[in-house]
N, C-alpha and C positions, 0 to 999 in steps of 0.2 A: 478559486481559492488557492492557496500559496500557504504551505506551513511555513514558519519563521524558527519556533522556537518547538520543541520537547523536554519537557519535563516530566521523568520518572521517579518517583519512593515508594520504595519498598514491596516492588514488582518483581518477587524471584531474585536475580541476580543484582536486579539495579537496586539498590538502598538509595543508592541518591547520586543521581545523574540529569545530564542537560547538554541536548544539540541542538544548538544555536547559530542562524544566520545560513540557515538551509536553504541553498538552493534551489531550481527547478529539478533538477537530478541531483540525487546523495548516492551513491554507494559505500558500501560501507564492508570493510574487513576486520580480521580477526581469526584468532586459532580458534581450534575447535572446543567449544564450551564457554569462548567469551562471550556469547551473550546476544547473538549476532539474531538466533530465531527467535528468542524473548522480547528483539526489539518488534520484530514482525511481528510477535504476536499480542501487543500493544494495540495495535490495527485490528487484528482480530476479534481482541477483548471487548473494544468498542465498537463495533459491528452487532455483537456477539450481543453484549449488552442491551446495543439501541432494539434488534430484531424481537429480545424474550425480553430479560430484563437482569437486573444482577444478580441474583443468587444463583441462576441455571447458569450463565456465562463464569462465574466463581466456580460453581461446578462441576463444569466441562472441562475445571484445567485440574482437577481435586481435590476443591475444599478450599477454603479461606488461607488454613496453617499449613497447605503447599503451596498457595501460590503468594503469600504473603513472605520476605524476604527473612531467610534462617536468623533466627536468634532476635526479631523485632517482633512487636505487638499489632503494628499499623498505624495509622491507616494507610493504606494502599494508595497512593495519588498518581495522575494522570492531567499534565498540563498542555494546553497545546495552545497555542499563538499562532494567529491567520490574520493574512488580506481577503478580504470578503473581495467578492465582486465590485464591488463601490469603490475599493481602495484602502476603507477604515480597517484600522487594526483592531482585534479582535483576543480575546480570551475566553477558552472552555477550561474549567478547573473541576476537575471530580474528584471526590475521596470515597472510600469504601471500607466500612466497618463493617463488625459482626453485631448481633441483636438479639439475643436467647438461639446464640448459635447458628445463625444466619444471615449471612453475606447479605447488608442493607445500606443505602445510597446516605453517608452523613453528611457530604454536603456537594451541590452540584450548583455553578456561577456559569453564565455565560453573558459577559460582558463587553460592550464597546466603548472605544475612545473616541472623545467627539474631540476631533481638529489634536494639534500636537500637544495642548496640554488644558484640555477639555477633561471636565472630569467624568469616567465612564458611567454611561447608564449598564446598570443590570438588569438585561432584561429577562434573565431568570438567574432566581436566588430560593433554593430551597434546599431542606434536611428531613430527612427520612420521614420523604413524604407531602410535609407541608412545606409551603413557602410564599413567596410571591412574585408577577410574573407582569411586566409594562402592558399598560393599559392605552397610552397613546403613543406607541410608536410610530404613528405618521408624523409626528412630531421633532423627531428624535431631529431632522439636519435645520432644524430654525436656534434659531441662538436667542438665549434666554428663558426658554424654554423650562421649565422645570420636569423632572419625568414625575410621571402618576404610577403608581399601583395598585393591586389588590390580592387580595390572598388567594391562595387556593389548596383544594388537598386530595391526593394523590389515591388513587384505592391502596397500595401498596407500596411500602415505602423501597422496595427493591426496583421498580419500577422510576427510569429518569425522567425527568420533567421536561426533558424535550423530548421524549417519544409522547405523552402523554398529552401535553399543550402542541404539540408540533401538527397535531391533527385537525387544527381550527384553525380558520383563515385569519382571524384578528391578530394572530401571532406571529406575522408573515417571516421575520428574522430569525426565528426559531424553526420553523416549519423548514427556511431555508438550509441551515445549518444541518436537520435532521438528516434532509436528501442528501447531503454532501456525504455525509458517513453512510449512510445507506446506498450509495453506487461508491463505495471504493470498493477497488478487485485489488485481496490480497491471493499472490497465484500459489497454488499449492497442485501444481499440473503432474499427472500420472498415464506417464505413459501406454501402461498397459487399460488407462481405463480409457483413453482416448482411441485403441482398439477396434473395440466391437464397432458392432452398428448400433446407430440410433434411431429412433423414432422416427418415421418420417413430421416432417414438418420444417420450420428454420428457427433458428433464434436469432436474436440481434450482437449479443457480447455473450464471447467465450465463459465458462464457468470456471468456478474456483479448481476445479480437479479436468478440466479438458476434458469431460467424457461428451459435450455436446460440439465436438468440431467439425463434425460433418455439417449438424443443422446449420453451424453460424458462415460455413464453408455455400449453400446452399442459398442462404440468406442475401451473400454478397455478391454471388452470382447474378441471385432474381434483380436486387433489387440497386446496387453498385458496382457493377461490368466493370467501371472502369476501375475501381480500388483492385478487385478480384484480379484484371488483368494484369497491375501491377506487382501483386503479391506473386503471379505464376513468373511473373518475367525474373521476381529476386529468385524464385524457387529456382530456375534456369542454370541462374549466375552460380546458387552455392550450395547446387546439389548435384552431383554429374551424373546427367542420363535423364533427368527430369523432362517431361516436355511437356504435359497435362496433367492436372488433375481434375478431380470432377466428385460431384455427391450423385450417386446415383440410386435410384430406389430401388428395392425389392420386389417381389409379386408381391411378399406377406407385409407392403408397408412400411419397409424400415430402408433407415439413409446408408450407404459405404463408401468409404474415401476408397479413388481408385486413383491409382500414380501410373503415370505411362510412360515407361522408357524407352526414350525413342530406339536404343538395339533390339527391344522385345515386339512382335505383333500384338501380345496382347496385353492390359494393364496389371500392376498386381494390384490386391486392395490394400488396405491399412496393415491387417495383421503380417503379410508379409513383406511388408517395407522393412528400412533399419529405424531402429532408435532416434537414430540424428535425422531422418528423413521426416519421421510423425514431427519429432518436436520442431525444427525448424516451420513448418509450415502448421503447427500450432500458435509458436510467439508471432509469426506474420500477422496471423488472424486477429491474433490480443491487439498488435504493435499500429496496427492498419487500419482498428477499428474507425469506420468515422464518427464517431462521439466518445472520445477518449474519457476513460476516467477520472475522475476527478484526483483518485490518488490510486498510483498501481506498486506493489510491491510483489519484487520478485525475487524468490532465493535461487542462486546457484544456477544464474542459465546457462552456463560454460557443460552442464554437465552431458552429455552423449555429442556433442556438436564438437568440429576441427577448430584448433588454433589458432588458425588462419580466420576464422571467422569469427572473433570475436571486438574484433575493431569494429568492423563494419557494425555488428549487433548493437554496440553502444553507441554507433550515429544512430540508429535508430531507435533505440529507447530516447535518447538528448530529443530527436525529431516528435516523439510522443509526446514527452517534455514540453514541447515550443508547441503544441495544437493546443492545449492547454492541461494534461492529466501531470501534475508532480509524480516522479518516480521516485522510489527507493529501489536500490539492488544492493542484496551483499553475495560475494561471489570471493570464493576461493583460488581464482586464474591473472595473475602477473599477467596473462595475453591483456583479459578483459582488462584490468586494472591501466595499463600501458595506453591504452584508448579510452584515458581519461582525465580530465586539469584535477591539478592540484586540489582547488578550492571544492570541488564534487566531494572528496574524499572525506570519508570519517572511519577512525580506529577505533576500536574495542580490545582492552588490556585488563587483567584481572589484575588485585589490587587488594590483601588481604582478604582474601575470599568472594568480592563482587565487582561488578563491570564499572571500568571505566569507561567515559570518552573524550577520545580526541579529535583535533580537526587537525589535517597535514597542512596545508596553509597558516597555518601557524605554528610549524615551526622552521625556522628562518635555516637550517643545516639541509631541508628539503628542498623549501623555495630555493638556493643557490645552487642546490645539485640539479633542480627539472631546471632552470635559465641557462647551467651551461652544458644541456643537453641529455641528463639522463630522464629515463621513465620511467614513471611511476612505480609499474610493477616490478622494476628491475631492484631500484631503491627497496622495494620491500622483499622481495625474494632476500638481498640481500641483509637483510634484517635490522633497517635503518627506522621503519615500523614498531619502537620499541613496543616489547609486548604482545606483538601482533602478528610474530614472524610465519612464512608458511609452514615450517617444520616445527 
């Protein structure tokens, strides 16, 4: 899957906004308060959403009338535009009203284009609660085809109709869709929580806070030596004194990253590495997974790691990119930024009180500044970023 387009109303900051023509990697900048976490947490919402349902995901950020955009009524929409798997272009459309005071689903569209100007089957269409939902989907790539439906209804209309239909096989395009949101990793990594020790055991992908680095450190060990030996060889390169790490167990059961430098006879464990030491060989683990995410979002990875290192970092997130997982990064570092095209780029500028967006590629005083040599991040340091400046 490939996002194309985002469409936001009346999401917090956004009233009404649209990034379009998203590549495999976006990052995205902006001063502090444009708006840059609200897009991340767009990702989250719908996660959040698909996992409970909408009113607890409304209420996890507080209430309707905060998280609905100052001075509007709603409803709150969320558009997104995808290449499925197949290639077909694709539309999710959700809006979110309240109902005797509770955040409930008023209308949820997941629809496809058949061929360039085919007219799309929907194969889910419903509102709070009821709707209806393609009944011959094997159907859907024969031409002339008409689509069938039939109704259905919901226990709760807070509750989306692709988590609810997504769980029967006859729904197979909807079931798909469901998965896709339900493996994106947006990172919300803590360093002190990646720390301790953990359970023995392994896991396969890092979590959203990195408290299980060890297991998936342990995981890749057992079960891909060869990814594992790769991620120690970059540890080598951009950490000085690294030579080993390793998950090792406890007597009482439990996992601890241990770093070995090669000046020291013995290893430290996690808690007394630095900052830049845990994280670096945190994102390896995210970055190296082999079953990438379908969509990874990540704020601010410039933050405890050197300057020098953030070129490199952005080949590898672009490399995550190209296995198949879409990134998003927004990142406050002119390094990061510098080690990256043009066309990646997207600004956030405030604009009477709510978020704008921009795309740098479009505008033509940039394009002629990166052709005859400048970069990215220099351009914006020096505040050619309208809106967006670092300071």
């Amino acid at each position: 899957m490939q996002i194309e387009t985002i469409e936001i109303e009346n999401y917090r900051l956004f009233r009404k906004a649209k990034l379009t023509g998203l590549p495999r990697m976006a990052v995205v900048v902006g001063a502090n308060g444009s708006g840059k976490s609200t897009l991340f947490d767009v990702f989250s919402f719908l996660k959040d959403a698909l996992a409970q349902n909408i009113t607890q995901a409304v209420a996890r950020r507080g209430g309707f009338n905060e998280l609905v955009s100052r001075g509007q009524e709603g409803p709150i929409g969320i558009t997104i535009k995808f290449r499925e798997s197949g290639g077909r272009l694709a539309t999710y459309e959700l809006r979110i009203a309240t109902e005797h005071g509770r955040a409930v689903v008023e209308r949820e569209i997941l629809k496809f284009r058949r061929g360039q100007r085919g007219k799309p089957w929907h194969f889910v269409d419903f509102a709070r609660g009821r709707g209806t939902a393609i009944t011959n989907e094997s159907a859907y790539e024969l031409d002339g085809v008409e689509e069938q439906r039939a109704e259905h209804v919901l226990d709760d209309p807070s509750v989306l109709a692709i988590k609810g239909l997504g769980q029967f096989k006859q729904f197979r395009v909807v079931a798909e869709f469901r998965s896709l949101i339900e493996n994106w990793h947006i990172s919300d990594f803590h360093i002190g929580d990646a720390r301790p020790s953990a359970e023995f055991g392994y896991a396969e992908h890092l979590s959203t806070y990195g408290e299980n680095v060890a297991q998936v450190a342990q995981y890749l060990y057992e079960y891909h030596p060869t990814i594992f030996a790769r991620i120690l060889e970059q540890m080598r390169l951009r950490v000085a004194g690294v030579s080993q790490v390793e998950a090792r167990p406890t007597e009482d059961g439990r996992l601890v990253l241990r770093f070995q430098d090669g000046s020291f006879k013995d290893p430290f464990i996690a808690r007394y590495v630095s900052d830049g030491t845990i994280k670096m060989f945190a994102y390896l683990v995210l970055l190296y997974d082999p079953k990438p995410h379908p969509l990874l979002a990540v704020e601010g990875p410039e933050n405890q790691l050197y300057p020098e290192l953030m070129h490199e970092l952005v080949e590898e997130f672009r490399d995550y990119a190209r296995r198949g997982g879409q990134v998003f990064v927004s990142t406050h570092s002119p390094d990061f930024l510098n080690g990256t095209k043009l066309d990646e780029i997207y600004w956030l500028a405030k604009e009477e009180g709510f978020a704008t967006v921009r795309r740098a590629s479009a505008s033509q005083l940039l394009q002629r500044l990166v052709a005859e040599g400048d970069l990215p991040g220099a351009l914006w340091r020096q505040g050619l970023f309208e809106g967006a400046g670092p300071r």
